[in-house]
C-alpha positions as CSV (number, residue, x, y, z in Angstrom):
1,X,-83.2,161.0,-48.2
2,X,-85.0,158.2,-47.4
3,X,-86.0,157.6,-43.0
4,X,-84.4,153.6,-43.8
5,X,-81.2,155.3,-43.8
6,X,-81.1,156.5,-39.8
7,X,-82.9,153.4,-38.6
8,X,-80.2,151.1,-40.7
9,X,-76.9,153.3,-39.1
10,X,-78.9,152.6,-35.9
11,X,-79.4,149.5,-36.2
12,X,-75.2,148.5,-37.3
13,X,-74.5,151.0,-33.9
14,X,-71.5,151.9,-35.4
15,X,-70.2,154.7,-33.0
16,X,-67.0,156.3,-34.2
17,X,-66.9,156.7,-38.0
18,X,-64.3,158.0,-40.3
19,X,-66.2,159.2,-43.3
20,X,-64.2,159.1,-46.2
21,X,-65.1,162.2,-48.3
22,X,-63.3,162.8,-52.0
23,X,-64.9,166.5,-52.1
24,X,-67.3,164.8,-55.1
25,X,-71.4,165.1,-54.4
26,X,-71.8,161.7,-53.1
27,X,-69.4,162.4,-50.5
28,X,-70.0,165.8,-49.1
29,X,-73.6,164.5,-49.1
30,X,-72.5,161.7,-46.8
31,X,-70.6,163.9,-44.2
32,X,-73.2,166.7,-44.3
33,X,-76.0,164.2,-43.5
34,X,-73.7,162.4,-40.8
35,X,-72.9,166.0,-39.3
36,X,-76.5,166.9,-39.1
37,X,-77.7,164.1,-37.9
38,X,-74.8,163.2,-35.5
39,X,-76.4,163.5,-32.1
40,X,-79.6,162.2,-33.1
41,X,-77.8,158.8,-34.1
42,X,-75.5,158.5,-31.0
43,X,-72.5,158.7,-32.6
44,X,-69.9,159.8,-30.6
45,X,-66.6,160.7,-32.9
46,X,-66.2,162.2,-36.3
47,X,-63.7,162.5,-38.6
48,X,-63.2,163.2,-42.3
49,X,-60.3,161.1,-44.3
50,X,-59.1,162.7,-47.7
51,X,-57.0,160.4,-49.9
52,X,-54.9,162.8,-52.6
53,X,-53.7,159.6,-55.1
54,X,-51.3,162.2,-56.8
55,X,-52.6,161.5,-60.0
56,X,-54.4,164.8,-61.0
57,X,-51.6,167.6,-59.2
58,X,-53.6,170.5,-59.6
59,X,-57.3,169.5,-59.4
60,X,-56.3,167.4,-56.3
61,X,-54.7,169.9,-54.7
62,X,-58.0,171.7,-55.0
63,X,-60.1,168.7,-54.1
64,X,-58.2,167.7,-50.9
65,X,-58.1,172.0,-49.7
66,X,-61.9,172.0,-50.5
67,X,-62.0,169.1,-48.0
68,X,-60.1,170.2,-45.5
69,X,-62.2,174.1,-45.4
70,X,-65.5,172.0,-45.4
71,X,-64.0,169.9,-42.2
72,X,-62.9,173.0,-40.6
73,X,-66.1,175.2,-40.9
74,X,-68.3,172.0,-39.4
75,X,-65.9,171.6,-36.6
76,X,-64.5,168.1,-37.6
77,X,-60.9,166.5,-37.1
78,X,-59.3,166.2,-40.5
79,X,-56.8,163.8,-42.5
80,X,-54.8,163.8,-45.7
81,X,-52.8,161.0,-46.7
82,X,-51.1,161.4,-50.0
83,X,-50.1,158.7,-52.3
84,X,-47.4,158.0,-55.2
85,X,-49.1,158.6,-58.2
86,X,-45.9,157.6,-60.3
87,X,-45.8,154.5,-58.4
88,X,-49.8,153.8,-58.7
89,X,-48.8,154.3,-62.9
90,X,-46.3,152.1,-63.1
91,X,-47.5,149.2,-61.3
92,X,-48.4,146.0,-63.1
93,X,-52.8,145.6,-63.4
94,X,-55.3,148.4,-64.0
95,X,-55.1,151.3,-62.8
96,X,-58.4,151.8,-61.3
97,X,-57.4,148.6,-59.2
98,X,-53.9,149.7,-58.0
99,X,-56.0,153.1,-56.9
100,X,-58.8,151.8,-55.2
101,X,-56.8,149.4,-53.8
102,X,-54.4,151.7,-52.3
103,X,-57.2,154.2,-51.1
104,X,-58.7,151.9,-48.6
105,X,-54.7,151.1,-47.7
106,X,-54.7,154.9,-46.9
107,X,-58.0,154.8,-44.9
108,X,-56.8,152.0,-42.5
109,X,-53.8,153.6,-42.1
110,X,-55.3,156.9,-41.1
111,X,-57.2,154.5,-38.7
112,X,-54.5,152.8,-37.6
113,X,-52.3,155.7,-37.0
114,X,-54.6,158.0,-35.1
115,X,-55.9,155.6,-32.3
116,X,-54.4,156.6,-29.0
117,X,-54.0,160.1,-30.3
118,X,-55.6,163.4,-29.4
119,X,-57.6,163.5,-32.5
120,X,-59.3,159.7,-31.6
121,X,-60.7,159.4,-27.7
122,X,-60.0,156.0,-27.7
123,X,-57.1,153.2,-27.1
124,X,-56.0,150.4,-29.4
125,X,-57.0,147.3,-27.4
126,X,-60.2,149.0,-26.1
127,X,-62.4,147.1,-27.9
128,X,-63.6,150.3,-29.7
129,X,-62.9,149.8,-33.8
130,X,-63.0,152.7,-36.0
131,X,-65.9,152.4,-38.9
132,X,-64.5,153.6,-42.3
133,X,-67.7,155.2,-44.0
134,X,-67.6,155.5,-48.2
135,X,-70.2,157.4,-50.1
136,X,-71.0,154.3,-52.5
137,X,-74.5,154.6,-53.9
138,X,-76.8,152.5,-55.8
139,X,-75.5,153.5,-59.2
140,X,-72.0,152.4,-58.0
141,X,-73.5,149.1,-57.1
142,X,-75.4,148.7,-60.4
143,X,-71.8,149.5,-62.3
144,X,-69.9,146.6,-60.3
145,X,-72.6,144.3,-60.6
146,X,-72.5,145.2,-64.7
147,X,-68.7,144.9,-64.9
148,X,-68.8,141.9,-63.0
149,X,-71.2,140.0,-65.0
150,X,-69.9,141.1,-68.4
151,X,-66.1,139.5,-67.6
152,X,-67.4,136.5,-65.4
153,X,-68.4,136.3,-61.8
154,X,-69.6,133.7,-59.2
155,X,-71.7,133.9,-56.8
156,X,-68.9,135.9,-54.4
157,X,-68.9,138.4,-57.1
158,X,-73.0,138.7,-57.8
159,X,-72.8,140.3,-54.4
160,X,-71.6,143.1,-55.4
161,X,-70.6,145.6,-52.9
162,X,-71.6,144.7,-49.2
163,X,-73.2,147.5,-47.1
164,X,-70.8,146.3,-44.0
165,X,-67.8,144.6,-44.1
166,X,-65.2,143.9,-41.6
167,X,-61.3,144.1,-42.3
168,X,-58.8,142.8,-40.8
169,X,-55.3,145.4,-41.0
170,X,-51.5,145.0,-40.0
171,X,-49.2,147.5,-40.6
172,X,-46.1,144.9,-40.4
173,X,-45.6,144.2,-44.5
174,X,-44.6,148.2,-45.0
175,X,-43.4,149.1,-41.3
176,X,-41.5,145.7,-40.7
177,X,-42.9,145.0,-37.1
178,X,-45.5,143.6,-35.3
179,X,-48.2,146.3,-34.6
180,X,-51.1,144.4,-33.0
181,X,-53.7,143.8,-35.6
182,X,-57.3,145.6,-35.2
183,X,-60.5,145.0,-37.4
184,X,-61.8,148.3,-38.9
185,X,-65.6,148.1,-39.9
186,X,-66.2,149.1,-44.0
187,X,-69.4,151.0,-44.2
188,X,-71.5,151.7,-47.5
189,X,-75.1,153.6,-46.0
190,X,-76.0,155.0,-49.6
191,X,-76.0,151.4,-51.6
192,X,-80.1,151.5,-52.1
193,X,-79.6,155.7,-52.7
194,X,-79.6,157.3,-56.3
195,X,-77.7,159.7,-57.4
196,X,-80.8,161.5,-58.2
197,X,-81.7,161.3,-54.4
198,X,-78.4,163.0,-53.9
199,X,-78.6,165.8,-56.0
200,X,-81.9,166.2,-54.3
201,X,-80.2,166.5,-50.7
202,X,-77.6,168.9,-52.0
203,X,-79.8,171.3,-53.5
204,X,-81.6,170.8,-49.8
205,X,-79.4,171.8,-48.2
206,X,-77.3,174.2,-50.8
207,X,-73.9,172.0,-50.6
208,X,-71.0,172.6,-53.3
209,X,-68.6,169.9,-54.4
210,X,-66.0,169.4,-56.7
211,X,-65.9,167.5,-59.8
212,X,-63.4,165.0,-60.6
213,X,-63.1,165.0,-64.8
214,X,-61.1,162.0,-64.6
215,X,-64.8,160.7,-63.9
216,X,-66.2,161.3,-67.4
217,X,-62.9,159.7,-69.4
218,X,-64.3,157.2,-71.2
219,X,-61.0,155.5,-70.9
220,X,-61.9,154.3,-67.7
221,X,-64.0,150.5,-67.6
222,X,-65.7,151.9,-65.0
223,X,-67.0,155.4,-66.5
224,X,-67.7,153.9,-70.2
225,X,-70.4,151.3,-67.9
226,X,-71.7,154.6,-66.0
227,X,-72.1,156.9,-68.8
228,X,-72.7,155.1,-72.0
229,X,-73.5,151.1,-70.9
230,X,-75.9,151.7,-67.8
231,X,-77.7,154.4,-69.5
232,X,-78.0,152.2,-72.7
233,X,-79.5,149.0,-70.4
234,X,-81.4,151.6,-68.8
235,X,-83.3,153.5,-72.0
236,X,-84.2,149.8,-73.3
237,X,-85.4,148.1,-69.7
238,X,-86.2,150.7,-67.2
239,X,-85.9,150.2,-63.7
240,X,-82.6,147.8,-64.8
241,X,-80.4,149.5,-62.2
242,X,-82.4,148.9,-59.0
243,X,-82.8,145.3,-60.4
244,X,-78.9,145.2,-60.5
245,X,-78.8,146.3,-56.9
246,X,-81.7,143.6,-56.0
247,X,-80.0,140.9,-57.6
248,X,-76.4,141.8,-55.5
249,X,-79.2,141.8,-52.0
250,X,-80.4,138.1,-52.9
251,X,-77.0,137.0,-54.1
252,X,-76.1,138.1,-50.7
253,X,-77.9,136.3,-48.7
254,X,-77.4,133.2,-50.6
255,X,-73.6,133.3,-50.1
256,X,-74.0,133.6,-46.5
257,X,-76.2,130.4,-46.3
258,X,-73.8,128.6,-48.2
259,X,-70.8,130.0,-46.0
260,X,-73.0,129.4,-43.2
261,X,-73.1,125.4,-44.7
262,X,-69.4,125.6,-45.1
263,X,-68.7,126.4,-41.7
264,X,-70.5,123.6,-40.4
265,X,-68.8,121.1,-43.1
266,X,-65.2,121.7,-42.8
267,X,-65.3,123.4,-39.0
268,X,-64.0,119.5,-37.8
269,X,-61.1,119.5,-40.1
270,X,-59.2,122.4,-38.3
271,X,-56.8,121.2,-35.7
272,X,-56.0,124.9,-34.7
273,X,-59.6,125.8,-33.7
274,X,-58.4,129.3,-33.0
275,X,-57.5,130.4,-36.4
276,X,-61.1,129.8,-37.7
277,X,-63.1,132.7,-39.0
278,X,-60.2,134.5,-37.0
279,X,-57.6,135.1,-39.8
280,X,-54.8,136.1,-37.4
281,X,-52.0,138.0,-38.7
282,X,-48.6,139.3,-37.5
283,X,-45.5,140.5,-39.5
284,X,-44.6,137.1,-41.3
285,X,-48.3,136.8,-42.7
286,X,-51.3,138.2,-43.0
287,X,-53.3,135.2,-43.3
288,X,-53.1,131.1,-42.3
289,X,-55.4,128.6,-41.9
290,X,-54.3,124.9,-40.8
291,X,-56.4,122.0,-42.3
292,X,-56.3,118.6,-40.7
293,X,-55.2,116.2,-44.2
294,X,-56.8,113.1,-42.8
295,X,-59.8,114.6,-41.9
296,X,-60.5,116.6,-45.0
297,X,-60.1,113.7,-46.9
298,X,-62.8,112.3,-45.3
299,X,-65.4,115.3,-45.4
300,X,-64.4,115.1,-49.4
301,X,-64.9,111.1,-49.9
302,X,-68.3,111.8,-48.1
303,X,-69.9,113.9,-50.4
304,X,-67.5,112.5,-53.3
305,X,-70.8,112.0,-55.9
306,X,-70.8,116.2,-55.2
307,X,-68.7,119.1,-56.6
308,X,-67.5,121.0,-53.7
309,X,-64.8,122.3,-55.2
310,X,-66.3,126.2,-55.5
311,X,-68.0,126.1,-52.6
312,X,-64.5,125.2,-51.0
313,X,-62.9,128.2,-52.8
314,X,-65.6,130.1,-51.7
315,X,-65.2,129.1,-48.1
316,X,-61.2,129.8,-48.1
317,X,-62.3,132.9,-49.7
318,X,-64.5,133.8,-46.6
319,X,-61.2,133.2,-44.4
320,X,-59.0,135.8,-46.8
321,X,-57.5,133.8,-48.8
322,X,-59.1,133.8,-52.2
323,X,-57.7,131.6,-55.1
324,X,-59.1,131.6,-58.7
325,X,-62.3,129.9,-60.3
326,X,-61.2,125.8,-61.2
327,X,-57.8,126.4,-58.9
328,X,-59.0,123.2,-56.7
329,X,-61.3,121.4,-59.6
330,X,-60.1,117.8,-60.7
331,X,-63.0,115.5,-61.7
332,X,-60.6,112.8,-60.3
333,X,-60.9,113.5,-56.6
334,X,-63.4,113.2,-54.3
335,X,-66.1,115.9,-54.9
336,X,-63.8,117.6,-57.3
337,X,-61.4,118.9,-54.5
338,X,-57.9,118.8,-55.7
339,X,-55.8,119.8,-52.9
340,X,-52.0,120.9,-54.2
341,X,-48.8,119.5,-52.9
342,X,-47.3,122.6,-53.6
343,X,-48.8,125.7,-55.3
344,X,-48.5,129.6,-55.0
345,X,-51.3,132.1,-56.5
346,X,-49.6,135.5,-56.4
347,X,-48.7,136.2,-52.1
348,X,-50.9,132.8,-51.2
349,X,-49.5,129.5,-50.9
350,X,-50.8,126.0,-50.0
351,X,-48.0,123.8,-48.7
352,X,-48.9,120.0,-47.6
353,X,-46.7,119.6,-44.5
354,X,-47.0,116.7,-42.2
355,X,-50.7,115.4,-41.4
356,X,-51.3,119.0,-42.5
357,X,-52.5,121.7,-45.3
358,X,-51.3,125.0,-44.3
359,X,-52.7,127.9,-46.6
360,X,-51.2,130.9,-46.6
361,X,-50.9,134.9,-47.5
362,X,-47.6,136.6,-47.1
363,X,-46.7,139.8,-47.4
364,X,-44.8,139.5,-51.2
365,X,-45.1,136.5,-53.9
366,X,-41.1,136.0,-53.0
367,X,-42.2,134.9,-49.2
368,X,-44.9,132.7,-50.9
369,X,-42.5,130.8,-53.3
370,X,-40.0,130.7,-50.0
371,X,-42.7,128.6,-48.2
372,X,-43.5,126.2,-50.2
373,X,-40.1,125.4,-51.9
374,X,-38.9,125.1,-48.4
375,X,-37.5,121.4,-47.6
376,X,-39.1,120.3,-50.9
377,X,-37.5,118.9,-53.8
378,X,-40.7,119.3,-56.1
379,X,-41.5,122.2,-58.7
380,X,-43.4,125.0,-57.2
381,X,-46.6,125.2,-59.0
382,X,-47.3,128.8,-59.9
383,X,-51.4,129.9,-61.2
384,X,-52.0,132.8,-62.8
385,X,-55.7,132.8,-63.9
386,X,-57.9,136.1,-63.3
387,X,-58.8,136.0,-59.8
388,X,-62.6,136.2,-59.5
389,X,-64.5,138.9,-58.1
């Protein structure tokens, strides 16, 4: 694989990773190369995370044991966390959603539950954050962007999947307490690698994996774009999969600018300067941000010939708490920023209060309701538009 790789890990410094590895090619490629390659990038801890999502009993029973014997022979601490697959059925939304979603719940977990242990060197509070490592390559990039832009994205969404990403985790919603938070780093080193590239490394250095035949049921959004959509685009404009990926890199960048502008626009209208670009969190709610009413007002009637109102959403979104496209719009108001009295989306709620705007993200929709109905006489205001990506 290509040298960019080392001098990129290098360059992020991350130190302690937990590679999470399905037992698939992309991911034994990924901790192979990390475990040859360990010393010369000065990383100092190791560890392997399997997720078993109880949805395939006897393939993942293999998967997770061909895991753990590949963590064993190379000397590396190893983690299973198993999940309901009944539960993951049965839930309301897509499937491939409630999984994925609960697969990088599993990872922080495993991060959250092994600092201070004997299998992690380090404390919680030492300033040390564990960097989750996934094995997403530069055909899972071009499939997100492609699913993305055939149901409707913005410029949030055109991003695709972001090499490094910081998360913000609290164990209080499930455990009921009010376990410190810690920020876990999301790593994706293979976004500009093919899968060809892989295959390549594996027959390198004669790796086996597993293969997951959920991954060729057409069934799946996700495996219809990779093996009959992609290759479609691809046969009739070659090259259409690295320009999927290039367009995510300069979407990238653009969003950061404009968050970067955003910053600078509403960073007076925060009477709580501490909970900017902080998100704290603790076992009521994950997420709050105060907003000064008088103040915002102002920053809107400024620019009121404008139409802030997705670069606002956009900017909320950046603090983790994401509402849907048109959510704030209103040609009425000033720049198009229509500010609820009272309104819940799903487990975030906006509640005027005072000289205030308090926006929120419980743990449940029921706690969101709770908020904003509290001491009000008014109808809660309940959205339920497609979130954007």
């Amino acid at each position: 694989m290509s040298l960019d790789i080392a001098d990129n890990i290098r360059r992020h410094g991350f130190k302690c990773l937990l590679l999470a590895v399905s037992g698939g090619l992309d991911s034994i490629c990924l901790a192979h190369y990390f475990i040859k390659n360990r010393e010369a990038l000065s990383i100092e801890w190791l560890g392997i995370a399997h997720v078993h999502h109880g949805l395939r009993e006897e393939t993942a029973d293999r998967d997770a044991a061909f895991v753990e014997d590949f963590a064993k022979f190379h000397e590396i601490p190893f983690f299973l966390k198993k999940l309901n697959g009944e539960a993951l059925k049965g839930a309301e939304g897509s499937l491939e959603e409630n999984a994925r979603e609960a697969r990088y719940r599993a990872l922080f977990e495993i991060a959250e539950e092994n600092f201070g242990t004997g299998s992690f060197p380090y404390r919680l509070g030492s300033g040390v954050r564990m960097t989750i490592v996934t094995a997403h390559h530069a055909g899972d990039q071009a499939e997100t962007l492609y699913m993305r832009i055939r149901r409707g994205t913005t410029l949030a969404g055109l991003r695709g999947m972001q090499e490094v990403r910081c998360e913000m985790w609290n164990v209080g919603c499930e455990m009921n307490n009010s376990t410190p938070h810690t920020s876990h780093f999301i790593y994706r080193p293979f976004l500009n690698v093919t899968r060809s590239d892989l295959l390549a490394y594996a027959r390198e250095n004669n790796l086996t994996w597993c293969e997951d035949e959920s991954n060729a049921d057409p069934q799946y959004a996700r495996n219809k774009i990779r093996h009959q959509l992609l290759p479609h685009l691809e046969s009739e404009c070659t090259g259409a999969t690295m320009q999927l990926c290039r367009i995510a890199g300069l979407a990238d960048r653009a969003y950061e600018k404009v968050i970067e502008a955003c910053d600078a626009m509403f960073e007076g209208v925060m009477p709580d300067r501490e909970c900017f670009g902080a998100r704290p969190r603790n076992d009521k709610f994950h997420a709050t941000i105060t907003l000064d009413k008088k103040k915002l007002h102002k920053v809107l009637v400024a620019h009121e010939n404008a139409d802030l109102s997705e670069v606002f959403r956009l900017w909320l979104a950046a603090q983790g708490l994401r509402f849907p496209i048109g959510f704030f719009y209103d040609s009425r108001e000033p720049a198009h920023v229509k500010i609820p009295h009272h309104a819940v989306y799903r487990k975030r709620a906006i509640c005027k209060i005072g000289h205030t705007v308090q926006i929120r993200e419980f743990c449940t929709p029921e706690e969101a309701k709770k908020f904003v109905s509290c001491g009000s006489t008014k109808k809660t205001v309940e959205k339920d538009k497609n979130e954007p990506s």
